[in-house]
One Martini backbone bead per residue (centre of mass of N, CA, C, O) as a GRO file, in nm:
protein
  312
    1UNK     BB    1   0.713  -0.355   0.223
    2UNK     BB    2   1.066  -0.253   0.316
    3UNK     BB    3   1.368  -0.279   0.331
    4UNK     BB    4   1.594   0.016   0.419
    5UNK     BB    5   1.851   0.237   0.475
    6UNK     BB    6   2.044   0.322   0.664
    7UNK     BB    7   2.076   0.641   0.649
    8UNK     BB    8   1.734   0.672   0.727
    9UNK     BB    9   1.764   0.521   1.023
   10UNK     BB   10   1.751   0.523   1.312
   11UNK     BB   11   1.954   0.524   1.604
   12UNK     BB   12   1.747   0.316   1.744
   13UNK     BB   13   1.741   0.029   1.857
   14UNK     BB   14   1.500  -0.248   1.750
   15UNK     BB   15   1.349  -0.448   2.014
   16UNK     BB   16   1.219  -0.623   2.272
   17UNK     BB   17   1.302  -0.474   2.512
   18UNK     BB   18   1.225  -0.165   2.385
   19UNK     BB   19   0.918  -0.242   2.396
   20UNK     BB   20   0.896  -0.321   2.711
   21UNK     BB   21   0.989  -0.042   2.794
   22UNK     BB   22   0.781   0.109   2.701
   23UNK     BB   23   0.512  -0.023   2.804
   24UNK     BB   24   0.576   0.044   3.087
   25UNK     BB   25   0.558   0.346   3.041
   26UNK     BB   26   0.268   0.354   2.960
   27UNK     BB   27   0.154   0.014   2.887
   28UNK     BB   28   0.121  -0.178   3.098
   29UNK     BB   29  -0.085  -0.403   3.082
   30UNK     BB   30   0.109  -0.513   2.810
   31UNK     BB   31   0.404  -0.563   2.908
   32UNK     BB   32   0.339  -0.929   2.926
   33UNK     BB   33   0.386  -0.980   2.642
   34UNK     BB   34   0.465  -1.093   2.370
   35UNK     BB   35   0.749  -1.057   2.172
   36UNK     BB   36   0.797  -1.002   1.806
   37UNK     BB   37   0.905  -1.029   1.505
   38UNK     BB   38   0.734  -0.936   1.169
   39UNK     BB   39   0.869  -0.633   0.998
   40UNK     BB   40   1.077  -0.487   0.769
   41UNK     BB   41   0.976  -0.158   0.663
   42UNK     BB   42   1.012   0.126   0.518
   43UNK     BB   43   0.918   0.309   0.791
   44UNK     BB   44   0.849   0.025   0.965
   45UNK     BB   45   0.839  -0.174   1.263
   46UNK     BB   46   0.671  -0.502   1.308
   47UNK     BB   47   0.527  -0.626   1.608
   48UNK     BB   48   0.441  -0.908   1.783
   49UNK     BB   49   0.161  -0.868   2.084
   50UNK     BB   50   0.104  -1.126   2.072
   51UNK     BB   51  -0.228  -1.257   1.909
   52UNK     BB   52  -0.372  -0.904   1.856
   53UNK     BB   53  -0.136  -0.760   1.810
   54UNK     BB   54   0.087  -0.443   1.729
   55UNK     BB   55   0.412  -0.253   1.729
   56UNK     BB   56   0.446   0.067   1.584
   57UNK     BB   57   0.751   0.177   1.419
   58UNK     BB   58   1.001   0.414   1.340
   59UNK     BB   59   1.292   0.407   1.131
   60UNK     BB   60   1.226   0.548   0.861
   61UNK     BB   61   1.187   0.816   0.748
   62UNK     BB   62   1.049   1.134   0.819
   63UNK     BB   63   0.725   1.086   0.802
   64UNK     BB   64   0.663   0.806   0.984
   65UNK     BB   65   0.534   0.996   1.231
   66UNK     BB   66   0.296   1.081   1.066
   67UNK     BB   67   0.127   0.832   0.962
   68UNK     BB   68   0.071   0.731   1.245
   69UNK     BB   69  -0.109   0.980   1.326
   70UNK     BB   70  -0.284   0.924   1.124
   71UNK     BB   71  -0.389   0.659   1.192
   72UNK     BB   72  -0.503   0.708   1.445
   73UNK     BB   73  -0.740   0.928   1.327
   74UNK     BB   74  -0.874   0.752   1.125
   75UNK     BB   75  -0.914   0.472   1.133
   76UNK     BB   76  -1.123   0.391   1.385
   77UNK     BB   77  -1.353   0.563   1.131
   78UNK     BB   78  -1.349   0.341   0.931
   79UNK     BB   79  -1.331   0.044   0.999
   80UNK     BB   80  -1.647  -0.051   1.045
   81UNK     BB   81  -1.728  -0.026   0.713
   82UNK     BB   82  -1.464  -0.262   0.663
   83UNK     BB   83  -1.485  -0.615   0.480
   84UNK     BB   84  -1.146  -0.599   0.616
   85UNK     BB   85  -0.929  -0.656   0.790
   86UNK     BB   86  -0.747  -0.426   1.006
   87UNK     BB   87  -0.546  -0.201   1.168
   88UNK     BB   88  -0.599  -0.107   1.462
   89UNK     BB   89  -0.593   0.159   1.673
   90UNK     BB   90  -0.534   0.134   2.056
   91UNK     BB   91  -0.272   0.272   2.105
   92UNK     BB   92  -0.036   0.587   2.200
   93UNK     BB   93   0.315   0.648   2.151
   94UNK     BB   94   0.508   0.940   2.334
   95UNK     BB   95   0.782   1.024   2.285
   96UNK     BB   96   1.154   0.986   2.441
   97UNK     BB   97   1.426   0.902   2.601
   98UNK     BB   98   1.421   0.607   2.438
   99UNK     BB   99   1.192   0.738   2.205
  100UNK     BB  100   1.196   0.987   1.974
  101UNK     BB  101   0.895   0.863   1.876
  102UNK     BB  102   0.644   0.747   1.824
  103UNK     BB  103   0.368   0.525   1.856
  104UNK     BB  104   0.197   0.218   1.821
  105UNK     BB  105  -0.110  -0.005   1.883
  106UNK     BB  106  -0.255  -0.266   1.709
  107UNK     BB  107  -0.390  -0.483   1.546
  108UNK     BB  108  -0.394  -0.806   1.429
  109UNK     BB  109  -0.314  -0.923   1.090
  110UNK     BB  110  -0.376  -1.225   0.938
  111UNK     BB  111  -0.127  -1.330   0.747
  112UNK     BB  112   0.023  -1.290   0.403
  113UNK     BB  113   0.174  -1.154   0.213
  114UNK     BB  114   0.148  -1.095  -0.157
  115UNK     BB  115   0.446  -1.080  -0.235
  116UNK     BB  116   0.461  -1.428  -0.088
  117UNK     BB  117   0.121  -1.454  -0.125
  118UNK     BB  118  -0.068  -1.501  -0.318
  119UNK     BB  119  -0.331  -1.507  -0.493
  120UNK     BB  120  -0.559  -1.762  -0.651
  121UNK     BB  121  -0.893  -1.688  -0.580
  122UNK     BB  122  -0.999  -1.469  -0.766
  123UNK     BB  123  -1.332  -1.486  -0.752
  124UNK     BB  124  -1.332  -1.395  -0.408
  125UNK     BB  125  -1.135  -1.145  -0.432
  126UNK     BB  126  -1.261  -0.951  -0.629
  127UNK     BB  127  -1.507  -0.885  -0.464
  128UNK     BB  128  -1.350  -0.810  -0.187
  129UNK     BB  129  -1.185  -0.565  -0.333
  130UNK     BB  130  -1.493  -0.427  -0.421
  131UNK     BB  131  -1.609  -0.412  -0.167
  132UNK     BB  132  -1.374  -0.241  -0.003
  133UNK     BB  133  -1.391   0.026  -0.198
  134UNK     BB  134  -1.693   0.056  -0.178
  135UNK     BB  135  -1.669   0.130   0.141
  136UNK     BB  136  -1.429   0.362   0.122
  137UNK     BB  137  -1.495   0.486  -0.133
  138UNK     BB  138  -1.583   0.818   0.026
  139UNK     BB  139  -1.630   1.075   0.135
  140UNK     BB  140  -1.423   1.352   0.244
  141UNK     BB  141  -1.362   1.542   0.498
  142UNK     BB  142  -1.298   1.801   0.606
  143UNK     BB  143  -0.940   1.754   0.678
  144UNK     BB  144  -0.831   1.569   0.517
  145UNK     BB  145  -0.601   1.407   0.414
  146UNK     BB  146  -0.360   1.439   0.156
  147UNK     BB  147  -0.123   1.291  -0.073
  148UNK     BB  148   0.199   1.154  -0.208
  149UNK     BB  149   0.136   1.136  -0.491
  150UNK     BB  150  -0.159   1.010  -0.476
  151UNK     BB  151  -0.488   1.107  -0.633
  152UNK     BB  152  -0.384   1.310  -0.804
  153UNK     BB  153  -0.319   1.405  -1.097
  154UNK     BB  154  -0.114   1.203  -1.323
  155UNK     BB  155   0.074   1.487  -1.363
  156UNK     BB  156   0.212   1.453  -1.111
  157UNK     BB  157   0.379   1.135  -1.206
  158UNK     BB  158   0.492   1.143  -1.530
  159UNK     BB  159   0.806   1.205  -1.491
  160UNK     BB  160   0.824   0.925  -1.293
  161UNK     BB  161   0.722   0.760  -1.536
  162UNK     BB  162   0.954   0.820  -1.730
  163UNK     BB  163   1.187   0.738  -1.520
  164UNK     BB  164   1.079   0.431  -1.494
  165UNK     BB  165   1.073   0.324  -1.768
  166UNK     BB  166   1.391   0.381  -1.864
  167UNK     BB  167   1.544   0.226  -1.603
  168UNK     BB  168   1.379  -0.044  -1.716
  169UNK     BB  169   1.494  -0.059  -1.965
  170UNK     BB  170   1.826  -0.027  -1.923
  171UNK     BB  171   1.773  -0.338  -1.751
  172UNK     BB  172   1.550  -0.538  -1.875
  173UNK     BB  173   1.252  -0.521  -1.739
  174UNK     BB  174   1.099  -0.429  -2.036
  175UNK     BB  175   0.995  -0.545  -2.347
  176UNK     BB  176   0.782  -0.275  -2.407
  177UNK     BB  177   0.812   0.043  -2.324
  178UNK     BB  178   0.597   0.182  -2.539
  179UNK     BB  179   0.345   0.025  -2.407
  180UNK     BB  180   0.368   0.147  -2.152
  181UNK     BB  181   0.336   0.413  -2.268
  182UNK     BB  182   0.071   0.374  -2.424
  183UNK     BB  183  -0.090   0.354  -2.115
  184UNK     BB  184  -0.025   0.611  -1.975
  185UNK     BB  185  -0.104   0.828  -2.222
  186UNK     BB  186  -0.422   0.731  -2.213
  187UNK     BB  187  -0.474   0.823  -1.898
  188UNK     BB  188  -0.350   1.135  -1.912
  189UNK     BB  189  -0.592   1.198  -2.121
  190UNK     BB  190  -0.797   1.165  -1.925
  191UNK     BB  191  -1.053   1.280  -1.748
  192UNK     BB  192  -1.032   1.428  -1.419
  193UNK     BB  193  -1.144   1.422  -1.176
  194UNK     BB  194  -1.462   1.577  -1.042
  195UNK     BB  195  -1.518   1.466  -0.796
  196UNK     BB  196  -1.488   1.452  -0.474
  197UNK     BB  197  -1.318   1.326  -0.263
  198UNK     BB  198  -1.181   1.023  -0.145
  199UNK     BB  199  -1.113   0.799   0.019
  200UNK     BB  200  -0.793   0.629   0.001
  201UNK     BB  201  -0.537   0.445   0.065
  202UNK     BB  202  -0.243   0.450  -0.165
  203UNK     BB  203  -0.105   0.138  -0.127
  204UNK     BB  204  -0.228  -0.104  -0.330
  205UNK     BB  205   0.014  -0.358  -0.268
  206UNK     BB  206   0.110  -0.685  -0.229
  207UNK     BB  207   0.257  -0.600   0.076
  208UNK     BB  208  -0.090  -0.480   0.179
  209UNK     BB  209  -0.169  -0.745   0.170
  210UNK     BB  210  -0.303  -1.057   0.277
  211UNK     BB  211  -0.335  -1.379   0.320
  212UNK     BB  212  -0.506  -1.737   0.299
  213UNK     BB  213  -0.523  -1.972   0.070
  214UNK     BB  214  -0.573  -1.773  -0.175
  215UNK     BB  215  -0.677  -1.551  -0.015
  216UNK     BB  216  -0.834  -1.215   0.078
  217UNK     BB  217  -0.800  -1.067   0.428
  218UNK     BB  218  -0.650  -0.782   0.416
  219UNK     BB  219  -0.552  -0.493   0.511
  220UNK     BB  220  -0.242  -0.276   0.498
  221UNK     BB  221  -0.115   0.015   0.545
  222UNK     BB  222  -0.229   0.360   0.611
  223UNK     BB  223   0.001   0.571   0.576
  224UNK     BB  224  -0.169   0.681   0.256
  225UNK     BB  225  -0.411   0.812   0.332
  226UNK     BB  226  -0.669   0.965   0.147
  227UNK     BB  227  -0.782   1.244  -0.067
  228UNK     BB  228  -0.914   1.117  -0.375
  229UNK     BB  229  -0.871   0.938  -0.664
  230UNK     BB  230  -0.992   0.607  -0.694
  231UNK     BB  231  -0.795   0.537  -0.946
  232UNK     BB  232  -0.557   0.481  -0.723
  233UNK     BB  233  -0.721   0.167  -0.624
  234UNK     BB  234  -0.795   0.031  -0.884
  235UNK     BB  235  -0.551  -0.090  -0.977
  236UNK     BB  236  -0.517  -0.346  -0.793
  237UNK     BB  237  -0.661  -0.520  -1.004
  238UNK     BB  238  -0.392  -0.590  -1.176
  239UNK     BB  239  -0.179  -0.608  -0.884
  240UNK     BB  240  -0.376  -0.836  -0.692
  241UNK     BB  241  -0.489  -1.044  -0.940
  242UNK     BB  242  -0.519  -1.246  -1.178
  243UNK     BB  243  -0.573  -1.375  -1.450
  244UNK     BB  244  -0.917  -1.204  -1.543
  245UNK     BB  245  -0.989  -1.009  -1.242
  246UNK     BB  246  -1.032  -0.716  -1.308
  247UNK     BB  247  -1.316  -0.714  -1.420
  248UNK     BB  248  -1.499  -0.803  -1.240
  249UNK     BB  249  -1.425  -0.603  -1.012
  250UNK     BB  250  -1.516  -0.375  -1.153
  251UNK     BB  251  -1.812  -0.485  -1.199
  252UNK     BB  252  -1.838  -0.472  -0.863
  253UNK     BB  253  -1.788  -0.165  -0.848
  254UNK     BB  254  -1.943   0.076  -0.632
  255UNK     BB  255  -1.984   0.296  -0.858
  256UNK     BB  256  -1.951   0.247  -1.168
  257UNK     BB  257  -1.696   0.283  -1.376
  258UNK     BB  258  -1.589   0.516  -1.586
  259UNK     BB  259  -1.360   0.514  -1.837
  260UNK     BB  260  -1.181   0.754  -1.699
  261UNK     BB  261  -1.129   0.639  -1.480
  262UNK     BB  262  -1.009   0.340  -1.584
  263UNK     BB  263  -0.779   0.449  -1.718
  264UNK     BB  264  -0.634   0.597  -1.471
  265UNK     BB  265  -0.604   0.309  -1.345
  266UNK     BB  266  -0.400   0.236  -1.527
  267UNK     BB  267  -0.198   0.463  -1.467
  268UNK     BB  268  -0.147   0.404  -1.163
  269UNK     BB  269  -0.040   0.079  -1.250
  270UNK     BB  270   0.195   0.167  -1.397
  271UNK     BB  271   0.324   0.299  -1.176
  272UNK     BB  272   0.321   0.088  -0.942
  273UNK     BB  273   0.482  -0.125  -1.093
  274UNK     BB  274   0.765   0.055  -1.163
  275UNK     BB  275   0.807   0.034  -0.881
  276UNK     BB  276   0.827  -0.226  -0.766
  277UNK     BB  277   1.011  -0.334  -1.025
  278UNK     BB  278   1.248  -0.093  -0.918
  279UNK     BB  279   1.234  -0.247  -0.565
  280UNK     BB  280   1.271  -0.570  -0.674
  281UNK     BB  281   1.517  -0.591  -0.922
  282UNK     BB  282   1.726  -0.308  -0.863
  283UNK     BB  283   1.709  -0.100  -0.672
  284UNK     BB  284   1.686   0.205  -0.484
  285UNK     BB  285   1.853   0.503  -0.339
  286UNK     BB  286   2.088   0.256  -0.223
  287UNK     BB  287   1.911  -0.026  -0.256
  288UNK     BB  288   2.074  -0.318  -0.242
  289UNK     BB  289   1.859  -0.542  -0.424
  290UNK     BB  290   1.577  -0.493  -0.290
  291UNK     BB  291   1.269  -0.632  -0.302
  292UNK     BB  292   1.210  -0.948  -0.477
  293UNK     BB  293   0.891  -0.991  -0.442
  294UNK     BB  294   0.807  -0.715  -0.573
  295UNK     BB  295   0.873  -0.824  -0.874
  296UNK     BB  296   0.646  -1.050  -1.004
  297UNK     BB  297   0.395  -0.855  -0.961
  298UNK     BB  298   0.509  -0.601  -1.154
  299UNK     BB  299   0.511  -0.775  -1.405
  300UNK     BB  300   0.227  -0.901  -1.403
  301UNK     BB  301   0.063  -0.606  -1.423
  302UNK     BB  302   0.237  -0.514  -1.694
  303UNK     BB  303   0.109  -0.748  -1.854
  304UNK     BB  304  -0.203  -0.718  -1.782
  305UNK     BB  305  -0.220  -0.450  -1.936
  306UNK     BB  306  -0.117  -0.516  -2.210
  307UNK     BB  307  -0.318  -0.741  -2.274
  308UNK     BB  308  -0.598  -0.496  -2.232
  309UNK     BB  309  -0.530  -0.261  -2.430
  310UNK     BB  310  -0.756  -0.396  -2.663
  311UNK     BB  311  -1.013  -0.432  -2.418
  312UNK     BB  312  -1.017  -0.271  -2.119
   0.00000   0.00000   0.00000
């Protein structure tokens, strides 16, 4: 999550006030709990609503009441067979004149985002994002929501991964642009998922997954949830773990990827490192400053990508 452009953000300020006049007049029974300020991420605002829920609002981009529409819809049949605390939803708050989007309480997933306390403890981080990703993803039902961008074939963001090349080059954001494109071109030559869609997080980089102690305790902000190629999620071995612990990861996770696969996973993490770091490092879209947590990860899995190269 990062905070976002006043252009695309509601016009209603978002308070511990206006969520406590929200929930008298929808969720009276919670409305007595303390409200306090979680974080302004990308799409949402996240209020913590005592000590075990929590608030989500979306305050910009337009898609953000669609995304929180889907985590209520499908997240509470995914959460209990997966090995990781996630927020789940509890109940729906639906658009008004006080505040005119939709709006969720979920339950409240404790830890520090790892894009501010990385992850430590690499091998039993590993086993944990094995074991959740090998839960997660499964066959998705008819029906299920499709990615923004992610999920399904790596030539479908091969454009915007070369112009994310060239403006982190252009900035020395990252001082060997060609082994990044030579480790792109690896994985889009690659073949393509061919089996069922699968669900897949769709968005798991260090803002998204909670930390304490040095491991890791849960995954968050399931609002690109979807149906695609898990090879989109498995990019994490090298986004969320230390130097060393991406081969044990994927070597824990079932069923074993095929060769194709872990390319595609190459490809897909240099995808998501290359926005990370030029929304860490250099701002995006008019959002001067970016979001500085988000460069050192994102720096961090394009060394070890590039490091991996020539070993697998």
């Amino acid at each position: 999550m990062t905070d976002t452009d006043a252009g695309t953000r509601t016009d209603t300020e978002i308070t511990a006030e206006l969520i406590r006049a929200l929930l008298r007049e929808q969720h009276p029974d919670l409305a007595d709990r303390p409200v306090r300020l979680g974080a302004r991420g990308w799409d949402n605002q996240v209020w913590r609503l005592g000590d075990e829920l929590a608030v989500r609002l979306p305050w910009a981009t337009g898609s953000a009441e669609e995304l929180l529409r889907k985590e209520h819809a499908w997240l509470p049949v995914l959460a209990p067979g997966l090995p990781l605390p996630v927020p789940v939803p509890q109940r729906f708050g639906e658009p008004s004149d006080r505040f005119p989007r939709a709006w969720i309480v979920t339950t409240w997933v404790p830890g520090e985002p790892a894009d501010r306390a990385p992850v430590t403890r690499g091998a039993e981080a590993a086993e944990r994002l094995a074991a959740f990703l090998t839960a997660l993803h499964r066959p998705a039902p008819a029906g299920a929501p499709t990615g923004r961008g992610r999920g399904g074939p790596l030539a479908e963001v091969a454009e915007g991964v070369e112009q994310g090349i060239a403006a982190a080059a252009e900035m020395a954001l990252i001082p060997d642009p060609d082994a990044v494109r030579a480790v792109f071109a690896d994985a889009l030559a690659a073949p393509e998922w061919d089996g069922p869609p699968h669900w897949i997080h769709g968005d798991l980089h260090a803002a998204n997954v909670v930390t304490a102690d040095g491991a890791l305790r849960g995954v968050i902000d399931f609002g690109d949830l979807c149906a695609g190629d898990p090879a989109c999620d498995l990019a994490a071995a090298w986004s969320l773990l230390p130097d060393g612990f991406a081969a044990p990861c994927l070597a824990a996770y079932r069923p074993a990827p095929d060769p194709a696969t872990l390319r595609r996973a190459r490809g897909w993490a240099v995808w998501r490192a290359l926005g990370g770091l030029l929304v860490g490092e250099a701002g995006v879209r008019g959002r001067p400053g970016g979001k500085p947590t988000w460069g050192p990860p994102a720096r961090a899995a394009l060394r070890r990508l590039l490091a991996a190269r020539h070993t697998g």
